[in-house]
ROKOLTI-984280 format. One line per 10 residues: their letters; for each residue x, y, z of C-alpha. Coordinates in steps of 0.1 Angstrom, whole numbers, plus 2048, in hexadecimal, padded with zeros to 3 digits. Layout:
# residues N
A) X:Y:Z; ...
END
This chain:
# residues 595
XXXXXXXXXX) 6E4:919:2E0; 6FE:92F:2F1; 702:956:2EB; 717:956:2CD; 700:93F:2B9; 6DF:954:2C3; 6F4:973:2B8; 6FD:96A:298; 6D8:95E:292; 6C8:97A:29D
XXXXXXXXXX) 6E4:991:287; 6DC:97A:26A; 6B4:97E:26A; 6BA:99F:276; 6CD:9A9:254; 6B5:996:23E; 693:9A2:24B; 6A6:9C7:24C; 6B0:9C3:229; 693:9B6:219
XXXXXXXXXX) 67B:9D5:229; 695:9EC:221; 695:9DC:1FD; 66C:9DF:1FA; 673:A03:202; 65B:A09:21E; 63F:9FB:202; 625:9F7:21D; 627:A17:229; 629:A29:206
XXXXXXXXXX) 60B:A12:1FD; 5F1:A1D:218; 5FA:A3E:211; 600:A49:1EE; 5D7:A45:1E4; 5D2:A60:201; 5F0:A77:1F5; 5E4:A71:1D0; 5BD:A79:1DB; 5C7:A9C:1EC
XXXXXXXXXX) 5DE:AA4:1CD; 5BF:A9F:1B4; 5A6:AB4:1CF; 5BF:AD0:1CE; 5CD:AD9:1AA; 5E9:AEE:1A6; 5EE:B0D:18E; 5EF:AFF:16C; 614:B09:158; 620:AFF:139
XXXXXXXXXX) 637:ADD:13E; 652:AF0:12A; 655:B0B:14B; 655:AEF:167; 66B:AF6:180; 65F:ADE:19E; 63F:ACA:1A4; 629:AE5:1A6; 628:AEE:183; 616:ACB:17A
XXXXXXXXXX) 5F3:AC8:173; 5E6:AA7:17F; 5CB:A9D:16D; 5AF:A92:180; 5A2:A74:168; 5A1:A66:149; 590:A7F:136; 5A9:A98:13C; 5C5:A80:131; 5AE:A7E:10E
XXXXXXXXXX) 5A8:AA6:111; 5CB:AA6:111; 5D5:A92:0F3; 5BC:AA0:0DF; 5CA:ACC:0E4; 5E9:ABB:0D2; 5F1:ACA:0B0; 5E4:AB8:090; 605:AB5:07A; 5FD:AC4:059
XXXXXXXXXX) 615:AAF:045; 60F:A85:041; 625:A74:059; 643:A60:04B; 654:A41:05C; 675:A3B:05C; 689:A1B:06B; 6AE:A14:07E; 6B4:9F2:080; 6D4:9DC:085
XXXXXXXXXX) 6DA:9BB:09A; 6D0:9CA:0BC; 6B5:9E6:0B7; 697:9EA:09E; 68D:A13:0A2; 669:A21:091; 66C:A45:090; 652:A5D:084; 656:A7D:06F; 63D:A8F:089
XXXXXXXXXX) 655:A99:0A3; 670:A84:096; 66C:A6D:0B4; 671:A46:0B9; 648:A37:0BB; 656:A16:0C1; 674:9FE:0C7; 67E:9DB:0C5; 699:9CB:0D7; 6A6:9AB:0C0
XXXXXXXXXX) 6B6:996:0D6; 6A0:994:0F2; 67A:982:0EE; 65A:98D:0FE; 652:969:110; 66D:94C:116; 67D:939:0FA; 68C:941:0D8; 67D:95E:0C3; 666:958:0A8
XXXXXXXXXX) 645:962:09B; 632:954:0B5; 64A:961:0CC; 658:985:0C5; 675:99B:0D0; 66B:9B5:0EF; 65D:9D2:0DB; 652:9F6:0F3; 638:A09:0E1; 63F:A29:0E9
XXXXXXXXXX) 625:A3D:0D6; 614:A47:0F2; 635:A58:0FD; 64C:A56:0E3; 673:A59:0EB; 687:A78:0DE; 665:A8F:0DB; 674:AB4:0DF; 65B:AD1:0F2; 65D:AEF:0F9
XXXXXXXXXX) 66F:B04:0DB; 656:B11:0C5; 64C:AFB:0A8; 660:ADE:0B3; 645:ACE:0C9; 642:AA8:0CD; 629:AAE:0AB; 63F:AC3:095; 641:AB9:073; 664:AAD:068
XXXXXXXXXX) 671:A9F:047; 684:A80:044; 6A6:A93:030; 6B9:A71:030; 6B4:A4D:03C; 6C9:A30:03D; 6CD:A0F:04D; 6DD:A1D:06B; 6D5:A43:06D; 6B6:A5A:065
XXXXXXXXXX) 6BA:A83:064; 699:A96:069; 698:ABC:062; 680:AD8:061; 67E:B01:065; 68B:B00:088; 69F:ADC:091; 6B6:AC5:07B; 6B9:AA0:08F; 6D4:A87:083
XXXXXXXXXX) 6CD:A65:099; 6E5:A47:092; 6E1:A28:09E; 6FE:A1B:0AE; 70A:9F2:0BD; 6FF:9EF:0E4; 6DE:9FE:0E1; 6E9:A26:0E1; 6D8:A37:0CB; 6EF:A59:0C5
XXXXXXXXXX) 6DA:A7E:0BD; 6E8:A9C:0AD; 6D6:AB9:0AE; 6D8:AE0:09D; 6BD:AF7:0A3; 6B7:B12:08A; 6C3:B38:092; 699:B40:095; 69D:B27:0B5; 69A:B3D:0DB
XXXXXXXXXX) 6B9:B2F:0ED; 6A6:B39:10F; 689:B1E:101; 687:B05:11E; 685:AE6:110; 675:AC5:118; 68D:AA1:108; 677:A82:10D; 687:A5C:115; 666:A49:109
XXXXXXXXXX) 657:A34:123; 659:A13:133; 63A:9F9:13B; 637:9E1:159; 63F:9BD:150; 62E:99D:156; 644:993:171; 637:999:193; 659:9A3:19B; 65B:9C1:184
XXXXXXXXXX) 663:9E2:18C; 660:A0C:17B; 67A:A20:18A; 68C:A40:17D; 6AE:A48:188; 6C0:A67:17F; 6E0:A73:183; 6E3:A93:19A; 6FF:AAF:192; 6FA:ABC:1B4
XXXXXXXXXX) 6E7:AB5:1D2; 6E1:ACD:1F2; 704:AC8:1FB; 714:ACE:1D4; 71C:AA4:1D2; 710:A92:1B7; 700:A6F:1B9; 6E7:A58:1AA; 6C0:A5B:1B4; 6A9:A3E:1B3
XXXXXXXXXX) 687:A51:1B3; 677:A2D:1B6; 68B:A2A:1DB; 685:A4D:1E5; 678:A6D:1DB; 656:A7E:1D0; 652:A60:1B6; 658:A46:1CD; 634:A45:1D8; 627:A42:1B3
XXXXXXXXXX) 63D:A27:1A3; 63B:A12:1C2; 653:9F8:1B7; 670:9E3:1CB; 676:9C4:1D4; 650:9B1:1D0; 649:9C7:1AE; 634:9E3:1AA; 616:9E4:1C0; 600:A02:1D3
XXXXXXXXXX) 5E2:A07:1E9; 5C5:9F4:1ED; 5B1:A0C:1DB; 5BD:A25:1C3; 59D:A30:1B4; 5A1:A53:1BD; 5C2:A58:1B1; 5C4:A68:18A; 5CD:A50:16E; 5EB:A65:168
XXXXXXXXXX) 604:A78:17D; 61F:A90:176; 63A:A98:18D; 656:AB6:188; 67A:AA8:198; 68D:AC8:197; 6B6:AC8:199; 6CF:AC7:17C; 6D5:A9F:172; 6F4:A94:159
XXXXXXXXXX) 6DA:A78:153; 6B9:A69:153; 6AC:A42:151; 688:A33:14D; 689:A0E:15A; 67A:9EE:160; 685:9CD:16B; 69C:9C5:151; 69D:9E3:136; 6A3:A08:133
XXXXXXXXXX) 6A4:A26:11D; 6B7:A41:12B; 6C9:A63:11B; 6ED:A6B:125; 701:A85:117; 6EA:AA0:11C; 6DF:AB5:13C; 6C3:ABF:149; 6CB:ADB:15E; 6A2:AE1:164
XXXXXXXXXX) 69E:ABC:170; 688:AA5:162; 65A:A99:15E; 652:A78:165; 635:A6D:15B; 624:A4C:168; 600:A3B:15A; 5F4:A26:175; 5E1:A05:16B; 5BA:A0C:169
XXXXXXXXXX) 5AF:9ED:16A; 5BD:9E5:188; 5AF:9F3:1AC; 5C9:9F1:1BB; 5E2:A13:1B4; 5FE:9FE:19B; 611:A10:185; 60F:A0B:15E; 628:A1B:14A; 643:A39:157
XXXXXXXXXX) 652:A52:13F; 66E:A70:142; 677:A8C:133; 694:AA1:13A; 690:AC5:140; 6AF:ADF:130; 6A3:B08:139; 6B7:B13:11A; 6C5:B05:0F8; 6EC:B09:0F5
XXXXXXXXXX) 6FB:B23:0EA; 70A:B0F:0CC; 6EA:B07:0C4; 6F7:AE8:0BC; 6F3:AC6:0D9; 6FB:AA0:0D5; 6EE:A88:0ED; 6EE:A62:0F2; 6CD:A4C:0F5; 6C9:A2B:104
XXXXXXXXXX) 6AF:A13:0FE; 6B9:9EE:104; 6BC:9D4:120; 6CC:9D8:146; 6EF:9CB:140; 70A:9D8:159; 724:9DB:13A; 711:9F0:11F; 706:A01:13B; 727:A09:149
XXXXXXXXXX) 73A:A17:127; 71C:A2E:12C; 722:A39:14E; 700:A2A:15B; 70A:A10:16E; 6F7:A1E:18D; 6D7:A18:178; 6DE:9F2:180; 6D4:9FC:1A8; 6EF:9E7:1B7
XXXXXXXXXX) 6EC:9FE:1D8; 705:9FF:1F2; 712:9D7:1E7; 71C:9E4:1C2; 740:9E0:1CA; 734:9BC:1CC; 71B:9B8:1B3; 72E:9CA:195; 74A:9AB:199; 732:990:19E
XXXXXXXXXX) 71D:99C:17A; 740:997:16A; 747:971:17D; 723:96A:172; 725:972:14E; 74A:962:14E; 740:946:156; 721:944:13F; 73C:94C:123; 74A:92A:129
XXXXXXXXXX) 730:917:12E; 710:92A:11B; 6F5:926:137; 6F0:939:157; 6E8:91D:16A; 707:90F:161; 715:92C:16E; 704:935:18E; 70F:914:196; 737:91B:18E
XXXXXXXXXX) 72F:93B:19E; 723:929:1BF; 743:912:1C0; 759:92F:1BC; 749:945:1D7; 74D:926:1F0; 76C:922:1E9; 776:947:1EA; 762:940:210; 770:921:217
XXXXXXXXXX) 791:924:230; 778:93B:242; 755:924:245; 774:908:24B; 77F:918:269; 760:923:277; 754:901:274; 76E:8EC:285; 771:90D:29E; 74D:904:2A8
XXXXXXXXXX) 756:8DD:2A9; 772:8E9:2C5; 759:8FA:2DA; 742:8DC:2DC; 75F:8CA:2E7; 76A:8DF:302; 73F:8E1:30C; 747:8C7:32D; 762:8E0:33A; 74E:900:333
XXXXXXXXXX) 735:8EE:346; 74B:8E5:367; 758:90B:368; 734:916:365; 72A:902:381; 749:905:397; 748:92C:394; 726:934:390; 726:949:3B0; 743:95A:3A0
XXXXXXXXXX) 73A:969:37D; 75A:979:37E; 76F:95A:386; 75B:94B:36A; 760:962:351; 785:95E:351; 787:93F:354; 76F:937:338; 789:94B:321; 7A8:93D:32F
XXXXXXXXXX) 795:91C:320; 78F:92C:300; 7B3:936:2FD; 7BD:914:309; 7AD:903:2F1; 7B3:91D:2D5; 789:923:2CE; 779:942:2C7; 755:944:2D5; 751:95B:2B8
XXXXXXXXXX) 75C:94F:29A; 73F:93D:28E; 733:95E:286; 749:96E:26F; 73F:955:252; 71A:962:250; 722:981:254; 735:982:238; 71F:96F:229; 704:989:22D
XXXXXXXXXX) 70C:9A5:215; 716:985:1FC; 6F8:976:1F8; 6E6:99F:1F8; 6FC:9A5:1DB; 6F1:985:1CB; 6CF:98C:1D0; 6D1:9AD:1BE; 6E7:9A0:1A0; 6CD:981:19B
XXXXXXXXXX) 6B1:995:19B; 6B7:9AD:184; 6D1:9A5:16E; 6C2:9A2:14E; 6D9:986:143; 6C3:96D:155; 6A4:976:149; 691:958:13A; 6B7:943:13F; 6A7:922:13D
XXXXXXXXXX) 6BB:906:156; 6AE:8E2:155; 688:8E4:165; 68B:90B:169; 67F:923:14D; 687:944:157; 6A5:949:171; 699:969:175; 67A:95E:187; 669:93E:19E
XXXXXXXXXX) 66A:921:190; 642:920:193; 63B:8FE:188; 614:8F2:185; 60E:918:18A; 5EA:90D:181; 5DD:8F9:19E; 5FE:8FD:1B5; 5FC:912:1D1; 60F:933:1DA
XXXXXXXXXX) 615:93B:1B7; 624:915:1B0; 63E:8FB:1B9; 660:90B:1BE; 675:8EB:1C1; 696:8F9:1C9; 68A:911:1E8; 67C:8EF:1F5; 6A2:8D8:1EF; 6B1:8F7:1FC
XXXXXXXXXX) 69B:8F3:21D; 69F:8D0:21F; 6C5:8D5:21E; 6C6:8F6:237; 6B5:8DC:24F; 6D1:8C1:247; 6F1:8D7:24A; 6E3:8E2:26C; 6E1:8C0:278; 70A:8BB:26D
XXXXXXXXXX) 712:8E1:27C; 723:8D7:29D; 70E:8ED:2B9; 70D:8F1:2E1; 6F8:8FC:2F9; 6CD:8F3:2FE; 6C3:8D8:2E5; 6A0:8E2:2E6; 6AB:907:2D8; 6BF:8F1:2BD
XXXXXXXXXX) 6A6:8E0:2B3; 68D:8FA:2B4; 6A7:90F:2A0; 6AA:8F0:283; 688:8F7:27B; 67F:91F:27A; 69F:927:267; 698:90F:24C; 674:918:24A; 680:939:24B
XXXXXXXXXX) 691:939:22F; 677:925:21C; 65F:941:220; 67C:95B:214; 684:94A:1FB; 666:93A:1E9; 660:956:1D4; 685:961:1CE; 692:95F:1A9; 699:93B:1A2
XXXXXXXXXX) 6BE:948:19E; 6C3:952:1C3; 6B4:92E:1C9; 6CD:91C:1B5; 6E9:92A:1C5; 6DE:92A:1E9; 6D5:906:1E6; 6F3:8FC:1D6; 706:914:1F0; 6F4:8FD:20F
XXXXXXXXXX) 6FD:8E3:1FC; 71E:8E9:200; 71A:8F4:221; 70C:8CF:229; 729:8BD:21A; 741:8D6:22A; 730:8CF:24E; 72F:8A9:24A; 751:8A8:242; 760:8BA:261
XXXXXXXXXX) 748:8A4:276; 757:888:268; 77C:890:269; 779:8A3:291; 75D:88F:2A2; 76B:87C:2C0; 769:859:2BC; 766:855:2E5; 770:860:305; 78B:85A:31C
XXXXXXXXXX) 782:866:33F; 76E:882:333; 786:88D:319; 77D:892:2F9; 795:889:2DF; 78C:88C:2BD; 797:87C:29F; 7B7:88B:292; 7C4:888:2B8; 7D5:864:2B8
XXXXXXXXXX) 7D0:854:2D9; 7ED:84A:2F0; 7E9:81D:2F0; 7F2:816:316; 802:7F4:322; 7DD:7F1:330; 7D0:7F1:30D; 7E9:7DC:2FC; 7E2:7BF:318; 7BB:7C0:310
XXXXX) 7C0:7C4:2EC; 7D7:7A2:2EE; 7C3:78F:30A; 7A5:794:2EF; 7B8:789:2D0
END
């Protein structure tokens, strides 16, 4: 193998094993940690404040177990009046609200089913439950806490208005999953009240690859910029919601961390989003110039320190001066473009690739609109990505097929000027430039292939378009294929990581290659198997594509060999063939004394 194949190997795995930690987000770090951060929080409590005056981390109480949580619940205010339901429904959403604290206790998406397949009865559309923490519950102003009593004024199909002494709240149900809030507070209303605006909450999925982040939108950092904040990447949260890239998962033993923590993110934020894998419910329109609570259950049953359920509320230090405020919530799936007409794109966590994965969620869906099925259309996405890369892998190809030509005279000026390193060294590229080669071209086509197949990887994750997209064998796009998950080992029989294997092993068999055959054929092996092990446990999605992609590498390969492999030598010449060989008299005379 000479240097520039053993460079752009090493890049390669490099930049893979680089991305992925970075991607898990330093998880095994956070996880031997966070049960030891959590256990010296609990032994030293803090001053205990009203949530209403938070201004940083301080002023949280961390309950230290599950009586306090109870304790909690029960100092809540009884509601003197008999609670009154009232329901927003049209082809997307399905809203319960409740007349104590004129708040949403539960939510339906329509269109999108709690397990794979159509929905029915036996199968239902994703419903949150978010009585526990229900979405739009107001603290902090004086009679309007998340309790208050409220009367249902009007109620229609689409809209519901709630009023009482202190608050009138108009919500209307609008197309793309916003739900749209007016608010007027009453004269008798302190516009220094600091108030608290809850998001509801989201629960952890099924899937083994599911996340709970919350990303906010900062006004103004340190330096007076403003930017998007993952909390589950970085932050104070980070080491509670312990998500990335191989789902949510903690510390060995989390027994001595609290069943609930409350954290304080100070900092002025435009907006605020609760997430999982594939849905949100996030407010827009309204700042919170006092920050934002999270609030995350971990999973009791579990030893382990996994995260249950994370909810948000933003924090405002005074009502407006109006005393009137409209604001925007969203509660619906994880798709780039209702997303974007919001100005929440960054809650799709493209990362430093968006500029890639924003056009490749558009080529995807395209495609799906013309032919309806995402396999379909990872496929016609893979054909147009390889040809968008063909005239380069072409070129690197039969660039590489050129320096295994040339091997026998890179050999002779290695021995004849070995004593001379200088001698050889320009000599060797007076050969390259002779023959027109470019030791380093085979290169550039990974490399650019590198942040391609990253952005991929982030779009087929968690792009909720391909969650349970069925595709021949495959269920659910959005995860392994997992077949005889029962009595299969390694969580079951992922076909496509296998064929993909299978074919990695092929195309490097038709790559052309110089130098040690031992390194070559050691090199067949450990990249294929290392990519087997990457890969195994990838979204079927990424599967399909990268198999289909080798595929195309394989025919790509065997075709060049074909058309430039020489069909003999003449005095130690290689001639390959699309050079037409000069027939000498000598020739003709044999070719005529044999016929």
């Amino acid at each position: 193998m000479n240097k520039s194949e053993k460079l752009i190997v090493m890049l390669l795995g490099l930049a893979l094993v680089w991305w992925m930690w970075q991607s898990i987000g330093d998880q095994k770090k956070s996880a031997e940690t966070q049960a030891r951060q959590a256990a010296a929080r609990a032994s030293q409590p803090k001053a205990v404040k009203d949530v209403k005056g938070v201004k940083d981390a301080k002023d949280v109480k961390e309950p230290k177990d599950a009586k306090d949580v109870k304790d909690l619940k029960e100092t809540k205010a009884v509601p003197r009046a008999p609670e009154q339901l009232a329901t927003l429904k049209n082809g997307q959403l399905e809203l319960t609200f409740s007349s104590h604290g004129a708040v949403i206790k539960k939510a339906r998406m329509l269109q999108y089913a709690e397990r794979p397949g159509a929905i029915s009865d036996s199968n239902p559309s994703v419903s949150l439950d978010l009585s526990a923490s229900p979405a739009l519950a107001l603290s902090g102003v004086p009679g309007l806490d998340a309790d208050a009593d409220y009367i249902v004024a009007e109620s229609r199909e689409d809209s519901v208005v709630f009023t009482n002494a202190f608050l009138r709240r108009e919500v209307s149900l609008k197309d793309d999953y916003r739900i749209e809030v007016a608010e007027t507070f009453a004269p008798g209303c302190p516009l220094d009240a600091a108030t608290a605006l809850s998001l509801g909450s989201m629960s952890l999925g099924s899937s083994k690859n599911d996340i709970l982040s919350i990303d906010s939108w900062i006004v103004a950092d340190e330096k007076g910029k403003s930017h998007v904040e993952h909390h589950g990447d970085d932050g104070p949260l980070k080491s509670y919601l312990a998500g990335g890239f191989g789902g949510c998962s903690g510390s060995s033993d989390a027994s001595a961390m609290p069943p609930r923590q409350k954290v304080a993110i100070p900092g002025a934020r435009s907006w605020l989003a609760v997430k999982n894998r594939f849905f949100v419910t996030a407010l827009t329109g309204l700042t919170g110039d006092a920050g934002f609570v999270a609030t995350i259950d971990r999973d009791m049953s579990r030893r382990e320190y996994v995260p249950k359920s994370v909810a948000a509320a933003m924090m405002s230090s005074a009502l407006p001066e109006s005393r009137a405020r409209s604001y925007v919530l969203y509660l619906g799936p994880k798709k780039q473009k209702l997303l974007w007409n919001l100005g929440l794109k960054d809650v799709m966590e493209f990362g430093m690739w968006r500029w890639l994965c924003y056009p490749m969620v558009w080529v995807l869906n395209f495609f799906n609109s013309l032919i309806p099925n995402y396999g379909v259309a990872i496929i016609l996405m893979t054909i147009l990505v390889r040809l968008l890369f063909w005239p380069l892998t072409h070129k690197s190809t039969v660039g590489m097929r050129k320096m295994q030509e040339i091997q026998p005279k890179l050999k002779e000026i290695q021995a004849k000027f070995k004593d001379n390193p200088q001698r050889m060294q320009q000599e060797t590229w007076q050969l390259y430039r002779d023959h027109k080669v470019n030791p380093l071209s085979s290169c550039l086509p990974m490399l650019v292939q590198i942040p391609v197949f990253i952005a991929l990887f982030n779009v087929l994750r968690s792009t909720v378009e391909l969650r349970y997209a069925p595709f021949l064998w495959i269920s659910d796009l959005s995860e392994p294929e997992a077949l005889f998950a029962s009595w299969f080992p390694f969580g079951g029989l992922n076909i496509l990581p296998l064929f993909m294997t299978g074919l990695t092993i092929l195309q490097s068999a038709f790559t052309p290659t110089s130098g040690d055959k031992n390194q070559q054929r050691m090199m067949m092996i450990m990249m294929p198997l290392f990519m087997l092990v990457m890969f195994y446990n990838f979204p079927s999605a990424l599967s399909l594509y990268w198999a289909l992609s080798t595929a195309f590498g394989v025919v790509q390969a065997w075709w060049i060999r074909k058309k430039y492999t020489p069909v003999h030598a003449n005095d130690g010449v290689v001639v390959p063939d699309s050079v037409e060989m000069p027939v000498t008299r000598q020739m003709r005379r044999h070719g005529k004394g044999e016929g």
